[in-house]
Each structure stands twice: as C-alpha cells, then as structure tokens.
N, C-alpha and C positions, 0 to 999 in steps of 0.2 A: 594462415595462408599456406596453401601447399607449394610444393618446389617443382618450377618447371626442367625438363629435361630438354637438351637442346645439343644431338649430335650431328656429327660429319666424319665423313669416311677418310677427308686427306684435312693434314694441318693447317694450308691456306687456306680450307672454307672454312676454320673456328677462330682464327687466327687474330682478326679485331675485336672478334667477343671477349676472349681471352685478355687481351691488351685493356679492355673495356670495364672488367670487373672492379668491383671497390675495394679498396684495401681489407687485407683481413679475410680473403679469401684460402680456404685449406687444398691442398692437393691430397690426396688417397690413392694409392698404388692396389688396384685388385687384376687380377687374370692379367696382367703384363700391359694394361690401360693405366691411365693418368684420368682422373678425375677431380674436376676442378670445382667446388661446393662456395657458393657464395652468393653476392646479389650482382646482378646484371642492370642498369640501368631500372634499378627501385625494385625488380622483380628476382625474387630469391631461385636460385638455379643453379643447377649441376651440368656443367659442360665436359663434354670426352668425344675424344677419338676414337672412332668405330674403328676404325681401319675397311680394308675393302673388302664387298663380298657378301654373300648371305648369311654364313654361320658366325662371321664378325660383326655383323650389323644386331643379328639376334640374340648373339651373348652379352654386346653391349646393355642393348636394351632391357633385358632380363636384368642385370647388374643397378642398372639405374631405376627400376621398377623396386626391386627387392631390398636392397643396400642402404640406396638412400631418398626411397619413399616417395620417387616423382609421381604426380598426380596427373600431369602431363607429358608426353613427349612429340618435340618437333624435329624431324629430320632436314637437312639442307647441305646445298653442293649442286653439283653441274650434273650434265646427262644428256644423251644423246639426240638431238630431236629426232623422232618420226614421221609425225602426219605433214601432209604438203604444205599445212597452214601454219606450222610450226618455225620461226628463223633460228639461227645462231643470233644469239644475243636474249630471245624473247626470256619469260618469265613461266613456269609454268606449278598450279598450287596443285596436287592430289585432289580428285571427291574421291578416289576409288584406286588401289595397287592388288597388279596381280603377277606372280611369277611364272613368266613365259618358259622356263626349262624345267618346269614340275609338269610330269607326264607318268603317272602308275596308272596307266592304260594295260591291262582290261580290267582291270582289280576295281580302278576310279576312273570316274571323266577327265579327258584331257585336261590340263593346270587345274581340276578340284584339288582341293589340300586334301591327302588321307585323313578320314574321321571328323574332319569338321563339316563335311557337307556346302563347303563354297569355293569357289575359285577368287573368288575378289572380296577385298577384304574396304569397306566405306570409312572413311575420315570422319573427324567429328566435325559436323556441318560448323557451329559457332569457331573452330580453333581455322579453320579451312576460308572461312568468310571474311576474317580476321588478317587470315595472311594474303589473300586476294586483295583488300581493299587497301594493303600498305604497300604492295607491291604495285599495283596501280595509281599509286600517289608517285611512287616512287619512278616510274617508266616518266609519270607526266613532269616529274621534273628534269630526266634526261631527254624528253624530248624537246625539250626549250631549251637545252643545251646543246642538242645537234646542229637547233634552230639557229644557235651563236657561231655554226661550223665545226663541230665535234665532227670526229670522225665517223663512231660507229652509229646509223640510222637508229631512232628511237625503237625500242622494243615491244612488245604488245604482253599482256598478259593471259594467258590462258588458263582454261579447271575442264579435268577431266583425267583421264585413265592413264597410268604411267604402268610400265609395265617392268620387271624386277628380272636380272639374271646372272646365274656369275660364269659371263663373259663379257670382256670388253670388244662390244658390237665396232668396229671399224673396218668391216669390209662391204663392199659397194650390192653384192650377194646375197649375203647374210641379212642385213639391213633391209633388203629388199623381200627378203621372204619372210622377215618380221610382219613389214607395214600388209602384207597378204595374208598372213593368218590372224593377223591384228588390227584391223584398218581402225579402229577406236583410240589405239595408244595411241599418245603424244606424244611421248621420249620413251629413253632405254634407260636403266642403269642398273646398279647392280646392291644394292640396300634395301630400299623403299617396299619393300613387299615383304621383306624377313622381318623385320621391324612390326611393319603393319600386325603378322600373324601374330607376334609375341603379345604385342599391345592389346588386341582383338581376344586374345586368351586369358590374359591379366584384366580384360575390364578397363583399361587403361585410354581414357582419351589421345587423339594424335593425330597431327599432321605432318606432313611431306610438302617440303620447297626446292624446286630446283631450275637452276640457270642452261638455257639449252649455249652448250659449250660447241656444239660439233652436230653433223647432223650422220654420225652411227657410218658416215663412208673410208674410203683408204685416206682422208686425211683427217681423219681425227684425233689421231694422235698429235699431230702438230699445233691443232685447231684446240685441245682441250689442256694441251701446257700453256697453250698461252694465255686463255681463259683464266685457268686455275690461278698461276704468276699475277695476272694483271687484275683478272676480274673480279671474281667469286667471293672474297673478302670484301670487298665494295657493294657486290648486292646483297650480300648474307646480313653484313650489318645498318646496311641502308635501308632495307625492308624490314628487318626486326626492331630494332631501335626505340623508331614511335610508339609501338605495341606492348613494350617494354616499360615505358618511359610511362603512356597511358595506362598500364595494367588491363589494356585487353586479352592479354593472354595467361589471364591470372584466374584461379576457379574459386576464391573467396567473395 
C-alpha cells in the first residue's frame, strides 16, 4: 500500500490528525519541517507542516514526494472565498489550481507556468470525488445541527477552480479585482497551486481541500483566526476521517 501525504500550511489545520495517529508513529526533522510517518485512521501517512506560501507549500511537497515515497498528496486548510456563491463557512474541493501572481508576460501567457505549457494544473478526478462526497456527508450532518440551533447556518459544498498566491488577499480592492480577472475562482489562498505544479511534475496524484474562512475583504483577518482557532481542525478531520477509516483514499 502506498503512503498518503496529507499537508497544511498552519498547525491548527493538522492538529487532530496529529492527535489522531496510532502509537508508534516516527517524527523526521528535514529542511526545518516535522514530519510525522505513521498510520492515520487504517491508512499509512505522512503528515507535515508546509508553512505558508508558495516555495513552502512546494518544498514541502517535493520532500514528501522524494523522502518518504507519498503516492498521494492532499492539501487542507482555510481560504478566502471569492465567487458570489461562495459563504464563510462553506466547503470547497479543487478540480483545478492555478496561480494568480504568475505573470512572465511577454515571454508566456498571462499565470501559464514557464515551460510547462498550462496555466491550471487538474486534480485527480477519483482522490477530488472522494473528498467531495465526505465533505458533503459532513455539511449534511451540520446542517441537522443548525436545525437543533447551532449557531453557524449549514455550509454548502462546492468543486471547481481555486486560485493560488503569496499574498494574503484581505482587502475589499484587491479582492475585488481578483473575482474580475478571475470570475471562475472560488477562493484565494496561498498553497494550493505550488503543490499542484510539484505534484503535476512528479506524476504524482492530488487533491486540495479547503474551509472558506473569510471572504478575501478588510475583515479577514479577524474572520480567518477565528476560523483557524475554532474551526479548521473540525472540518479537516471530520471530512477525512471516513475516507481514512474506508480506505477511499488509498491507491492499493
């Protein structure tokens, strides 16, 4: 059976995987990362902190690709929403990450990647199908829990285009001249497209999960610590769990 990879860029979104693992799990200190090699709820995995950013999302992943032989990787954590249809709270899985502050214009087309010939880089349809349909198990049991008077309104799940940059989108501006040169993104963040190309380059299956924390305006910073604090650990491990548990996201 191959080892799944399974990062995040801040320690609150790994935090109950982590807590989660079965005894007998190793830690591996490479490039100033903690890598944690074990089995996760039946399915054998290496979890690490990216940290933030694109060239931390990529070294990660290159590291867990090369090192220790993931045959998968799934990305997870929060991110800004974008499109109108998008709330704070929803759920949203990758088919497709591209990086909106890649621009070698005239050399290449606007976000094409130099030498590879794409701008957007596809998910693996089965690992992408997989995390949609447990994150939508997973909304339908919060929302029978709104239904008892929870506070935050049930969440919806969405697939489709997330878009990758290293900046943290939180002004009202900015944001707004994303959702215009991008009306297809769903969220913002700043991982998910560095990742993808490594993975995309290595042959490497992979998808992208993330919790819309904030929607990319002047309150996002307030709106995405308290997400991070309260939430992201709850959906990270709520949606993966069953998947886990099932060996749907197992490639044996």
């Amino acid at each position: 059976m191959g080892r799944l990879a399974i990062l995040g860029a801040l320690h609150e979104e790994i935090a109950d995987l982590l807590a989660a693992m079965e005894p007998g799990a190793t830690v591996h200190r490479i490039a100033m990362r903690d890598f944690h090699v074990g089995v996760l709820w039946g399915t054998p995995c290496v979890i690490a902190l990216s940290r933030i950013g694109k060239v931390a999302a990529a070294a990660t992943a290159s590291i867990v690709i090369q090192e220790f032989k993931a045959t998968r990787v799934v990305f997870t954590g929060l991110a800004g929403g974008l499109h109108a249809d998008v709330a704070v709270g929803d759920v949203v899985v990758a088919s497709s990450l591209m990086q909106h502050d890649m621009d070698a214009r005239p050399l290449f087309g606007q976000y094409e990647i130099p030498l590879l010939g794409c701008a957007r880089f596809g998910t693996d349809p089965a690992l992408s199908a997989s995390l949609r349909e447990s994150a939508e198990a997973f909304v339908r049991a919060h929302a029978a829990a709104a239904e008892r008077g929870a506070a935050r309104p049930a969440p919806k799940v969405h697939c489709g285009l997330i878009a990758t940059g290293d900046v943290f989108v939180n002004d009202n501006d900015e944001a707004g001249r994303l959702r215009h040169r991008l009306p297809q993104a769903l969220c913002v963040e700043m991982e998910g497209g560095a990742m993808a190309q490594v993975c995309h380059e290595f042959g490497i299956p992979y998808a992208v999960l993330r919790v819309v924390s904030d929607r990319a305006d002047h309150t996002a910073k307030a709106d995405f610590t308290d997400f991070l604090v309260n939430v992201a650990r709850v959906y990270t491990a709520g949606i993966l769990a069953p998947l886990l548990r099932s060996g749907a996201l197992s490639d044996a």
